[in-house]
Structures are given as C-alpha cells and as structure tokens.
N, CA, C and O atoms as a Tinker XYZ file with bonds, in Angstrom:
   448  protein
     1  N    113.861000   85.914000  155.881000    73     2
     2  CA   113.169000   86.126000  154.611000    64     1     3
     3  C    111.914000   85.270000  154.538000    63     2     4     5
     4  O    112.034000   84.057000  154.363000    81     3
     5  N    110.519000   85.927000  154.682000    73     3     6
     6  CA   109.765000   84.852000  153.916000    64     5     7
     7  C    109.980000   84.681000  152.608000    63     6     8     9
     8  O    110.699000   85.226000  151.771000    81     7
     9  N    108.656000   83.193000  152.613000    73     7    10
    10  CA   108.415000   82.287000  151.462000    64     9    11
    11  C    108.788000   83.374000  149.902000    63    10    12    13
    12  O    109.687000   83.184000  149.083000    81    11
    13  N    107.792000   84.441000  149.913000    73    11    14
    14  CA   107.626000   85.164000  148.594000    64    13    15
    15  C    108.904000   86.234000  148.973000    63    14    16    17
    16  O    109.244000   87.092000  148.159000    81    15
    17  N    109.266000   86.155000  149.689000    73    15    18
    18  CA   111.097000   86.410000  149.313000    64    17    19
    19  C    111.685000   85.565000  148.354000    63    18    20    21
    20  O    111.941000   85.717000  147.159000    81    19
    21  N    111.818000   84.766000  149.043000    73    19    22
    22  CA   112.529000   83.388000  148.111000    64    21    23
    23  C    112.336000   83.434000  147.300000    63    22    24    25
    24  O    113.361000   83.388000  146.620000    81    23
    25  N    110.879000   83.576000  146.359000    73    23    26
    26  CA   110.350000   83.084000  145.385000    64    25    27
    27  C    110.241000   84.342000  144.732000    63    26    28    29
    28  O    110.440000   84.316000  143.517000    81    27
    29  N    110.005000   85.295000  145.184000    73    27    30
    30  CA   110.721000   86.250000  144.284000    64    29    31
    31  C    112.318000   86.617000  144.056000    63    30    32    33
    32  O    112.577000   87.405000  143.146000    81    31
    33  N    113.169000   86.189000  144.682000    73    31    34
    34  CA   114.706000   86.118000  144.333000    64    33    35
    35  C    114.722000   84.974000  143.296000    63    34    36    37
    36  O    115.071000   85.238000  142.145000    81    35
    37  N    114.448000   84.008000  143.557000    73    35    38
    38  CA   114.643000   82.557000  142.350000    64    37    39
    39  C    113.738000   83.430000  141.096000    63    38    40    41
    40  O    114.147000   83.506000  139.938000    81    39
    41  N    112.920000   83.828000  141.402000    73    39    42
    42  CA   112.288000   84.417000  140.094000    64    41    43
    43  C    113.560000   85.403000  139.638000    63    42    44    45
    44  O    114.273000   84.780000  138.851000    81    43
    45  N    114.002000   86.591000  139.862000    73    43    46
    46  CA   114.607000   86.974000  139.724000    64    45    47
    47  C    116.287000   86.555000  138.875000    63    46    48    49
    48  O    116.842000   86.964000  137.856000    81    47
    49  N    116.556000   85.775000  139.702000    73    47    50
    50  CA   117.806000   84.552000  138.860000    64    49    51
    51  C    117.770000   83.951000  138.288000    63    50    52    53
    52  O    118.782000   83.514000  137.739000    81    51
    53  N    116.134000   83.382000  137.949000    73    51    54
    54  CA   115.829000   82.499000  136.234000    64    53    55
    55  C    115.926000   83.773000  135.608000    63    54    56    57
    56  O    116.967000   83.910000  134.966000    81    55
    57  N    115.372000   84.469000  135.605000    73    55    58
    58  CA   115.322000   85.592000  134.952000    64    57    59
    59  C    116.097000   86.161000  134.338000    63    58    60    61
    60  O    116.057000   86.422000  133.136000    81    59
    61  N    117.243000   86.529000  135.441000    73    59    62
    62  CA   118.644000   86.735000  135.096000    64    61    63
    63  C    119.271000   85.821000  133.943000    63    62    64    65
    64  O    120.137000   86.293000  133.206000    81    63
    65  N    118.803000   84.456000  133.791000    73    63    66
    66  CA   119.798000   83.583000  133.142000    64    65    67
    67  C    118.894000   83.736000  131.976000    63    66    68    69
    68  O    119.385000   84.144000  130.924000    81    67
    69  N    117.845000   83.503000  132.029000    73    67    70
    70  CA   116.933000   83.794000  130.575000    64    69    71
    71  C    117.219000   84.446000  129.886000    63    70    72    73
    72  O    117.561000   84.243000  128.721000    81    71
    73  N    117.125000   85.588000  130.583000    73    71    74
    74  CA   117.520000   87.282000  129.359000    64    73    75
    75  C    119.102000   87.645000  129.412000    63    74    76    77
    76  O    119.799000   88.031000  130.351000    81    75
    77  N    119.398000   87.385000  128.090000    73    75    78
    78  CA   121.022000   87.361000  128.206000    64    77    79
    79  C    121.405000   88.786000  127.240000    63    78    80    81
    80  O    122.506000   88.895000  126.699000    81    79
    81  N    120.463000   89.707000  127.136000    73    79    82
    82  CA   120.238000   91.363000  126.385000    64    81    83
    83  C    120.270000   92.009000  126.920000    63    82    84    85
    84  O    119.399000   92.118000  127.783000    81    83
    85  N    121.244000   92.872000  126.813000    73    83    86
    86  CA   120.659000   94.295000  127.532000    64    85    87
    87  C    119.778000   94.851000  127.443000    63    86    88    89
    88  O    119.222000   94.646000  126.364000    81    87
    89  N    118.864000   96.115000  128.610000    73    87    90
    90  CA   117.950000   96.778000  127.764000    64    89    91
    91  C    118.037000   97.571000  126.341000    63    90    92    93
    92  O    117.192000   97.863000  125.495000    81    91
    93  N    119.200000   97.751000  126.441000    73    91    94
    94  CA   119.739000   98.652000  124.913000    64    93    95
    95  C    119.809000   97.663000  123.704000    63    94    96    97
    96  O    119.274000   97.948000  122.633000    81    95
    97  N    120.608000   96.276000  123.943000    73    95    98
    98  CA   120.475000   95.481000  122.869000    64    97    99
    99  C    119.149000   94.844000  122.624000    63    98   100   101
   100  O    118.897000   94.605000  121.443000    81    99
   101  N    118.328000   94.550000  123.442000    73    99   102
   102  CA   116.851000   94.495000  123.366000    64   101   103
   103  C    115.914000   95.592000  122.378000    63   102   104   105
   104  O    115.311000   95.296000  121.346000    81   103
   105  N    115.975000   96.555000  122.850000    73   103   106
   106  CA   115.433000   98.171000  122.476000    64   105   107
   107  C    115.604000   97.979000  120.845000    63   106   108   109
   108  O    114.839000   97.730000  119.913000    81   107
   109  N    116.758000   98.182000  120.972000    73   107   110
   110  CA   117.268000   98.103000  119.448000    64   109   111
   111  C    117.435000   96.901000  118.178000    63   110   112   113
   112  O    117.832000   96.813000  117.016000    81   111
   113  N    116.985000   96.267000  119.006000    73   111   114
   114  CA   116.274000   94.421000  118.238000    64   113   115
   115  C    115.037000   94.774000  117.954000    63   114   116   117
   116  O    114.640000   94.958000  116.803000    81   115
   117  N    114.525000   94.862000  118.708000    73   115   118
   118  CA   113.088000   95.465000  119.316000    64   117   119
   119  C    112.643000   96.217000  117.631000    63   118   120   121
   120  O    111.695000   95.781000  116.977000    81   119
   121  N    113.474000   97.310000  117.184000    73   119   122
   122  CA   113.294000   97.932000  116.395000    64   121   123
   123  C    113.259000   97.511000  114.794000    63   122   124   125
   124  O    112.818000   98.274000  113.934000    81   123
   125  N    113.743000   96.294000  114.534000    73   123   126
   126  CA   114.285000   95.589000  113.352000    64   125   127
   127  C    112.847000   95.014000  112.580000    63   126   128   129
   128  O    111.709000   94.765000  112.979000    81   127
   129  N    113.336000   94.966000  111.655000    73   127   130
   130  CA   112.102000   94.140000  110.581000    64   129   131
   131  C    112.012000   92.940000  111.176000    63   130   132   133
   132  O    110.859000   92.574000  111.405000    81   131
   133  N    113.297000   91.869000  111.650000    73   131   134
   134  CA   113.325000   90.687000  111.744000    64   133   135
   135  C    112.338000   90.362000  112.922000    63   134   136   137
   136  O    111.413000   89.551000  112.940000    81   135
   137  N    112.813000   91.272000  113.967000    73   135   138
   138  CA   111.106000   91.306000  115.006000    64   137   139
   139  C    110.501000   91.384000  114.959000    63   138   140   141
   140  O    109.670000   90.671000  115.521000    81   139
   141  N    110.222000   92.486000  114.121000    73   139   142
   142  CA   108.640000   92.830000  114.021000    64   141   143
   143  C    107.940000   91.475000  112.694000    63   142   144   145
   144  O    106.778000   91.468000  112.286000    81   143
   145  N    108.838000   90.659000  112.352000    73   143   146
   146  CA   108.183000   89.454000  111.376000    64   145   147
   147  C    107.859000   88.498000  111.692000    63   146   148   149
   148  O    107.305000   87.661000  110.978000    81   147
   149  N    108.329000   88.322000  113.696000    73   147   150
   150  CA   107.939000   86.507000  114.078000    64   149   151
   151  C    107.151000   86.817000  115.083000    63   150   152   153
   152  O    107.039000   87.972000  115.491000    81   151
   153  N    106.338000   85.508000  115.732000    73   151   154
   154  CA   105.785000   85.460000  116.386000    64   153   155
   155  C    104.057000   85.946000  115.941000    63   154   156   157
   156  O    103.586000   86.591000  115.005000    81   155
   157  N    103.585000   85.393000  116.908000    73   155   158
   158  CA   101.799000   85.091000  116.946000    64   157   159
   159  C    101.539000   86.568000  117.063000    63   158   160   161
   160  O    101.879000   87.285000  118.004000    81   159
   161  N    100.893000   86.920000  115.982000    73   159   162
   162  CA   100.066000   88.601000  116.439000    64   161   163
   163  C     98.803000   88.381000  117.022000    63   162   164   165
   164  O     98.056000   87.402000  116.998000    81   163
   165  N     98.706000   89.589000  117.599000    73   163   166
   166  CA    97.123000   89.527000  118.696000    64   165   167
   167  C     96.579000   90.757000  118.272000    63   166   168   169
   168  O     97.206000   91.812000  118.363000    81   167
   169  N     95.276000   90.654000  117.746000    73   167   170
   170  CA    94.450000   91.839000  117.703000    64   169   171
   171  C     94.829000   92.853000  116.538000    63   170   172   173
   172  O     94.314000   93.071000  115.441000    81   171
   173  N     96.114000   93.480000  117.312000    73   171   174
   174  CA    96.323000   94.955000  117.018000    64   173   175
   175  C     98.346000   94.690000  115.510000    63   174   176   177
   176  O     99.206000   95.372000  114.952000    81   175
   177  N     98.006000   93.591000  115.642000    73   175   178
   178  CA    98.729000   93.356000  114.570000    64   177   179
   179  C    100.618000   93.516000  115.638000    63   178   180   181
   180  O    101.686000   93.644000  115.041000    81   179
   181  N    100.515000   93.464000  116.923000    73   179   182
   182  CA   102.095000   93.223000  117.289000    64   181   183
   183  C    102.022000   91.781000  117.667000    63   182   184   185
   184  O    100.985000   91.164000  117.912000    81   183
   185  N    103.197000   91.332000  117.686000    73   183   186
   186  CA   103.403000   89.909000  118.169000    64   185   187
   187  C    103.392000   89.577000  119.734000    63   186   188   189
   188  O    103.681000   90.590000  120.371000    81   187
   189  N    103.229000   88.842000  120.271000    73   187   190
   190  CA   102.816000   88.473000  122.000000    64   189   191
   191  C    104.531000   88.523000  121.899000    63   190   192   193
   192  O    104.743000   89.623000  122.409000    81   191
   193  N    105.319000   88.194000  121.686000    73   191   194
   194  CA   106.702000   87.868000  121.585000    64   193   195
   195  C    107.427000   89.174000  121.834000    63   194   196   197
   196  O    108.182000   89.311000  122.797000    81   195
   197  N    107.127000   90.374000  120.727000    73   195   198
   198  CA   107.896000   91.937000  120.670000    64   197   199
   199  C    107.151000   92.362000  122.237000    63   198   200   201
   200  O    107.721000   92.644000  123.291000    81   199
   201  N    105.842000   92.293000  121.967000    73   199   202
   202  CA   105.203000   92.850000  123.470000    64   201   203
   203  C    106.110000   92.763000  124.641000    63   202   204   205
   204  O    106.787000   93.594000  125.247000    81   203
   205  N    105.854000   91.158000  124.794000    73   203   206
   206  CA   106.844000   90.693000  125.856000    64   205   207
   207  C    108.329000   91.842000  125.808000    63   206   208   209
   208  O    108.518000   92.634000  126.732000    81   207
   209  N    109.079000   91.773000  124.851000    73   207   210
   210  CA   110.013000   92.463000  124.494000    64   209   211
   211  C    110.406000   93.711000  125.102000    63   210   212   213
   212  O    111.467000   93.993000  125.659000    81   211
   213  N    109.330000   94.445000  124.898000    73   211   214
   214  CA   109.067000   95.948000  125.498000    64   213   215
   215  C    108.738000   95.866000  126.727000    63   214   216   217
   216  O    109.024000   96.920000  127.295000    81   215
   217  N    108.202000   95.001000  127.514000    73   215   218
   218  CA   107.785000   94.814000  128.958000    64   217   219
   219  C    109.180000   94.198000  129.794000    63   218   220   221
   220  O    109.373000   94.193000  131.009000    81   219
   221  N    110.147000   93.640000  128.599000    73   219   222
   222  CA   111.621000   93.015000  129.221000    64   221   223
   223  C    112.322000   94.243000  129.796000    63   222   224   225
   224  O    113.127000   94.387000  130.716000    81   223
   225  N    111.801000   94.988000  129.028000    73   223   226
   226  CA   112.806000   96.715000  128.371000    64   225   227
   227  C    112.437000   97.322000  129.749000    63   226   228   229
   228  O    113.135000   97.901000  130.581000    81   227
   229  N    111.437000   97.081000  129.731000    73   227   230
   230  CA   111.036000   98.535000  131.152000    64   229   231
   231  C    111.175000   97.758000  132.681000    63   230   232   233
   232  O    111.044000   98.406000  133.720000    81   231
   233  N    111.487000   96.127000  132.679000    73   231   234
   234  CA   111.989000   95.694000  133.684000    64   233   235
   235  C    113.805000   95.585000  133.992000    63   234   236   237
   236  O    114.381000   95.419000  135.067000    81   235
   237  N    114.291000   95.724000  132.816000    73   235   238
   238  CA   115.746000   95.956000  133.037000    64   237   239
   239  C    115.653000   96.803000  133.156000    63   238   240   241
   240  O    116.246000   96.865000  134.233000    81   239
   241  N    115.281000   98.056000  132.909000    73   239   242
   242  CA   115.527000   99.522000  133.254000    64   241   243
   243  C    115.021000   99.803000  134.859000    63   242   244   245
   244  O    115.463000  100.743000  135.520000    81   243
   245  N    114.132000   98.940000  135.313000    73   243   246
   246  CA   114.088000   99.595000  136.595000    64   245   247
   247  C    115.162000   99.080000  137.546000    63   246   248   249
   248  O    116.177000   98.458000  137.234000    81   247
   249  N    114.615000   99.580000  139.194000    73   247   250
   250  CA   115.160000   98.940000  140.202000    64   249   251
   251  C    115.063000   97.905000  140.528000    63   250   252   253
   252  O    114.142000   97.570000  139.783000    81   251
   253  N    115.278000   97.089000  141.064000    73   251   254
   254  CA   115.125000   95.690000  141.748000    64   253   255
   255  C    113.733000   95.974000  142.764000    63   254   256   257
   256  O    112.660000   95.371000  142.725000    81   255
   257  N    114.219000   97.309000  143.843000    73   255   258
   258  CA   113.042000   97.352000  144.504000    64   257   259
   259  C    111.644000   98.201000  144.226000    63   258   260   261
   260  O    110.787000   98.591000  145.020000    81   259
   261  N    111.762000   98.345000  142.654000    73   259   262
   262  CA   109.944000   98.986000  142.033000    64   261   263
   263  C    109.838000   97.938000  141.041000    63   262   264   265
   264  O    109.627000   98.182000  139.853000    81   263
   265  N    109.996000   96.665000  141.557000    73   263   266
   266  CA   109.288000   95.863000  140.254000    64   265   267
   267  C    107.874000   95.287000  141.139000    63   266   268   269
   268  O    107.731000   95.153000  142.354000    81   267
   269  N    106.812000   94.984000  139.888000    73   267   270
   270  CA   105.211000   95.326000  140.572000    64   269   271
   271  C    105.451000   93.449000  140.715000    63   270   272   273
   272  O    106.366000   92.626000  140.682000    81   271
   273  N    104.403000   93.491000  140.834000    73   271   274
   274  CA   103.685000   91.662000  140.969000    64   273   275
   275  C    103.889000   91.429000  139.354000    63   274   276   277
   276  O    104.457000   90.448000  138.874000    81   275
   277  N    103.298000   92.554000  138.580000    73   275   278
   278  CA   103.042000   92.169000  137.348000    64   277   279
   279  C    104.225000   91.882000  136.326000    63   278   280   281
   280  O    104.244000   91.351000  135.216000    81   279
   281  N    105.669000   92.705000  137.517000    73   279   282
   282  CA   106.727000   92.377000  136.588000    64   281   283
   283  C    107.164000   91.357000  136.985000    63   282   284   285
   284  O    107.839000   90.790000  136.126000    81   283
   285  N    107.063000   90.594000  138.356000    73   283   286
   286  CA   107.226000   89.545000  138.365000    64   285   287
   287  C    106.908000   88.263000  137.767000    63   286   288   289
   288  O    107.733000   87.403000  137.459000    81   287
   289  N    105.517000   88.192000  137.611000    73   287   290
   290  CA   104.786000   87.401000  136.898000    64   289   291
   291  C    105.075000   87.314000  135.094000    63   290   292   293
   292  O    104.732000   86.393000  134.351000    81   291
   293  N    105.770000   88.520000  134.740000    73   291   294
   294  CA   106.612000   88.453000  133.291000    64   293   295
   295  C    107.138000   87.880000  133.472000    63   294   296   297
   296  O    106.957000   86.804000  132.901000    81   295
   297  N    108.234000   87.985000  134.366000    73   295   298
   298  CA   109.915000   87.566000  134.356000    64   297   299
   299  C    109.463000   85.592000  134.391000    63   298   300   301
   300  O    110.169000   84.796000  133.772000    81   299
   301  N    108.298000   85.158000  135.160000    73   299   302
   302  CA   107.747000   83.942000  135.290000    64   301   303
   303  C    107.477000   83.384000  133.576000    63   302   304   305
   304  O    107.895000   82.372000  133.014000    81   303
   305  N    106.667000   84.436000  133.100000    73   303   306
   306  CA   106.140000   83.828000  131.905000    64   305   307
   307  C    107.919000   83.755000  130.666000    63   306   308   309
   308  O    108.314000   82.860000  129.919000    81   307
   309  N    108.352000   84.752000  130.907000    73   307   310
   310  CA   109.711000   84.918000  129.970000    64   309   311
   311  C    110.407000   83.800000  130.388000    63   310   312   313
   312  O    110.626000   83.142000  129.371000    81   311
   313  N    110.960000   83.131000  131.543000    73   311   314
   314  CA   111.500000   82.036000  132.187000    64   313   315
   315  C    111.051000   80.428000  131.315000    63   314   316   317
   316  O    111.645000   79.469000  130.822000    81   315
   317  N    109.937000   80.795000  131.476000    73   315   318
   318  CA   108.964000   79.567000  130.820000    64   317   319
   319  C    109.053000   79.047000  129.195000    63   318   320   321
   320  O    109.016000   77.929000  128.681000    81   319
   321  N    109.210000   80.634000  128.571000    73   319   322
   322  CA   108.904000   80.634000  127.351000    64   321   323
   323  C    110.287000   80.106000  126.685000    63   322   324   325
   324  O    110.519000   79.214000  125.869000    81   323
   325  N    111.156000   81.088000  127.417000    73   323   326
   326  CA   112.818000   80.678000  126.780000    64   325   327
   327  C    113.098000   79.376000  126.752000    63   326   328   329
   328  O    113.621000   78.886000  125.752000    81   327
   329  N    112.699000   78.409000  128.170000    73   327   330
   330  CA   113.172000   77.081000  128.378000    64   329   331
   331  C    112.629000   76.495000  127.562000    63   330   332   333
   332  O    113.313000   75.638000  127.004000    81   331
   333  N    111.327000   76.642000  127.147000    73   331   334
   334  CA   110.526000   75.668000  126.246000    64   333   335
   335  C    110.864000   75.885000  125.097000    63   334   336   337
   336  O    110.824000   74.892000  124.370000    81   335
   337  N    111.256000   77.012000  124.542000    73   335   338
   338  CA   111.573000   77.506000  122.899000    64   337   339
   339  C    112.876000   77.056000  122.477000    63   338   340   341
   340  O    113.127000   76.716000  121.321000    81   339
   341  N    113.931000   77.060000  123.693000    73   339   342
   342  CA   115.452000   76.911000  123.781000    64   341   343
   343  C    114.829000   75.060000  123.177000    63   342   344   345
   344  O    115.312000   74.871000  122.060000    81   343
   345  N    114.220000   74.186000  123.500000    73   343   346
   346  CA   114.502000   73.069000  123.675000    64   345   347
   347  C    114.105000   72.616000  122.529000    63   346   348   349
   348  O    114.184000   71.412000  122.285000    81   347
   349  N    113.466000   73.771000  121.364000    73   347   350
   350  CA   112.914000   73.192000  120.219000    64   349   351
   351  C    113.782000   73.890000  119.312000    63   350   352   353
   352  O    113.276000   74.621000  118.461000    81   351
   353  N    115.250000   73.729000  119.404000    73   351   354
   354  CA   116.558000   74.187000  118.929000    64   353   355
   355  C    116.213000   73.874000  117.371000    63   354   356   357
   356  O    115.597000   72.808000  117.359000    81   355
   357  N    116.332000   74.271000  116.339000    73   355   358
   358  CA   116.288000   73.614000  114.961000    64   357   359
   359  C    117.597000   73.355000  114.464000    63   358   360   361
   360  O    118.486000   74.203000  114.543000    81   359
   361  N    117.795000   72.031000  113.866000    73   359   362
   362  CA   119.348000   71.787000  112.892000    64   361   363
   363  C    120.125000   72.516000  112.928000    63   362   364   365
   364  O    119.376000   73.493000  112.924000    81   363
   365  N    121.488000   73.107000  112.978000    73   363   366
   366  CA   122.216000   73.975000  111.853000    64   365   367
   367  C    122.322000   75.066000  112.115000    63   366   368   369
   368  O    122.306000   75.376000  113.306000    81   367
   369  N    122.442000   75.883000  111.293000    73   367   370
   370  CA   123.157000   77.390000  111.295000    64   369   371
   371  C    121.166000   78.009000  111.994000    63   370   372   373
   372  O    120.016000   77.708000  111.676000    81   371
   373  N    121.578000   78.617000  112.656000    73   371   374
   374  CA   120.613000   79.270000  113.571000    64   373   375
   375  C    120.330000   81.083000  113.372000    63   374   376   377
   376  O    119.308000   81.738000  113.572000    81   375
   377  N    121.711000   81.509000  112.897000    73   375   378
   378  CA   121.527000   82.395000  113.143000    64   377   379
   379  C    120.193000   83.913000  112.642000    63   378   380   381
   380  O    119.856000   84.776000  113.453000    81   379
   381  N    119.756000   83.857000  111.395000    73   379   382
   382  CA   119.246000   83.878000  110.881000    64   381   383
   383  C    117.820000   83.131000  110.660000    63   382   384   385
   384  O    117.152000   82.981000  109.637000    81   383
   385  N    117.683000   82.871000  111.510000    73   383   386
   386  CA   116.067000   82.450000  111.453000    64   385   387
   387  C    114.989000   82.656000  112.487000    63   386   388   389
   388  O    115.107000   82.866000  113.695000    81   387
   389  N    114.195000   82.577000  111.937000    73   387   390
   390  CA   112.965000   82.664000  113.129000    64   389   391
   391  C    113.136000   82.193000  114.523000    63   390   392   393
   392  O    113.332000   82.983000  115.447000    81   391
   393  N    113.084000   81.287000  114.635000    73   391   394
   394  CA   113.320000   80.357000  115.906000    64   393   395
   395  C    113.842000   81.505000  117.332000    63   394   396   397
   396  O    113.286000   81.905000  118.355000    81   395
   397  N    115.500000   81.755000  116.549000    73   395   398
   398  CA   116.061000   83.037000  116.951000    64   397   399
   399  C    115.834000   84.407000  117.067000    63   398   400   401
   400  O    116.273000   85.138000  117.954000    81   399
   401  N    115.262000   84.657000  116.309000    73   399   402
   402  CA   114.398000   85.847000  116.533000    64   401   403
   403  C    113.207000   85.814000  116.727000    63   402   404   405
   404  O    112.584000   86.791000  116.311000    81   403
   405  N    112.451000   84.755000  117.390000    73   403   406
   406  CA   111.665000   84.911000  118.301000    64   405   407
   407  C    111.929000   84.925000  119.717000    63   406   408   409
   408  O    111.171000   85.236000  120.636000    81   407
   409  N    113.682000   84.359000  119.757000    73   407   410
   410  CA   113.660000   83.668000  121.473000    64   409   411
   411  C    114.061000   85.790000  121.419000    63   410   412   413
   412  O    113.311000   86.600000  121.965000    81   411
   413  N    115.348000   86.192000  120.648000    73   411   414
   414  CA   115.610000   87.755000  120.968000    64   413   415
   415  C    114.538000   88.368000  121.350000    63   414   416   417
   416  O    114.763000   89.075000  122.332000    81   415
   417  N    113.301000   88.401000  120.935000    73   415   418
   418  CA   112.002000   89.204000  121.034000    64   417   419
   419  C    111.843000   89.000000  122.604000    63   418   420   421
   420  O    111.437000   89.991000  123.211000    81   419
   421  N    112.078000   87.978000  123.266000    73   419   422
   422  CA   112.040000   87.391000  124.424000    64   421   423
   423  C    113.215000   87.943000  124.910000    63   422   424   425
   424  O    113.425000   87.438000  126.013000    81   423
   425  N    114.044000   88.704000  124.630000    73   423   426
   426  CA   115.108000   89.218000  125.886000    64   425   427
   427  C    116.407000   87.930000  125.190000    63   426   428   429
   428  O    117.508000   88.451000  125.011000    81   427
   429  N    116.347000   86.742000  124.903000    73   427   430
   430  CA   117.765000   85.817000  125.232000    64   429   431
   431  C    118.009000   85.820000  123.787000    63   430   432   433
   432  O    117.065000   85.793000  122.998000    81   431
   433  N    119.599000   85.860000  123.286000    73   431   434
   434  CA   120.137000   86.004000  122.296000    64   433   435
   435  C    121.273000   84.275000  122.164000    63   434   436   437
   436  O    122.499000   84.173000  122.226000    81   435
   437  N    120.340000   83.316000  121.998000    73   435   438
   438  CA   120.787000   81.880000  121.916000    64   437   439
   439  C    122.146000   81.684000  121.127000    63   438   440   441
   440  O    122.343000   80.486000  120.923000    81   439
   441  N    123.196000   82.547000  120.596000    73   439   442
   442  CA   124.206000   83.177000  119.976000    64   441   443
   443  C    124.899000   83.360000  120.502000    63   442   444   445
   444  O    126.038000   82.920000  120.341000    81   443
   445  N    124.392000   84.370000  121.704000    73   443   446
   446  CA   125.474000   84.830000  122.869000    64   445   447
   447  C    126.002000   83.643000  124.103000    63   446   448
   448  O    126.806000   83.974000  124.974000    81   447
C-alpha cells in the first residue's frame, strides 16, 4: 500500500468514528427546523454546517471505491470539526440545544 493509501484509510476511520448517523438519520435531521436554525450562513442563507450535512449524505451513500479527493478532503474537514466542537461540550442537559444540533448537521449525534 502506498503512503495515500494509508492516509486515505485513516481518513476513512476518523471518519467512521465522527459520523455516528446514518445516511437516512442524517437526511431526515437534515430536514428539521432545528437544522436549518444553527450554524454560520453563507451567502445564500444555508448554514456551512447543513451543507456539510448533505455532502455527509452523498458520501455515505456511495462506495468506498467512487469517493473523489473532494470527498476525502470532507471527511478531513468533518473529522476536524466534530473533535473541536465535541470539546466545547456545554453544562447539562444537551439534548436540545444548539451545540447539538450543530455537531448532527455534521453527521455525529453526541447522544448516541
């Protein structure tokens, strides 16, 4: 195996541990008021967060062997985002708040 073997399998298995949604339980988060209310909007009024969301959606749905550079380089940025968001845990009952439904928008359900 080369190097960008490797490094695309470890990408792959953060990945795996990050996104703890199915594409279906994603999809259908995806769809909720509570998503569509967090996170930084860009431009066109969606959040960088739901975006991400929908780009989680069409990488669980594929194969292992048709994912582009570009889905790799998600699965990199989603890896990143979860660890850093996971670590700014807030007090208390979680379930129901932003925090959390921004990491879901991101594929990981901090619940599950």
């Amino acid at each position: 195996m080369s190097d960008t073997d490797d490094a695309r399998r470890q990408t792959r298995d953060e990945f795996g541990e990050a996104v703890n949604m199915t594409a279906t339980e994603l999809k259908t988060w995806l769809e909720t008021d509570e998503s569509k209310a967090v996170g930084q909007k860009s431009g066109g009024g969606e959040s960088t967060g739901h975006e991400s969301g929908r780009h989680i959606v069409r990488i669980l749905e594929k194969r292992q062997a048709d994912y582009t550079d570009a889905d790799y380089s998600h699965m990199r940025k989603v890896t990143g985002y979860v660890a850093r968001h996971s670590a700014q845990r807030p007090k208390g009952d979680v379930e129901d708040t932003p925090w959390r439904h921004s990491l879901m928008n991101w594929g990981n359900d901090p619940l599950k």
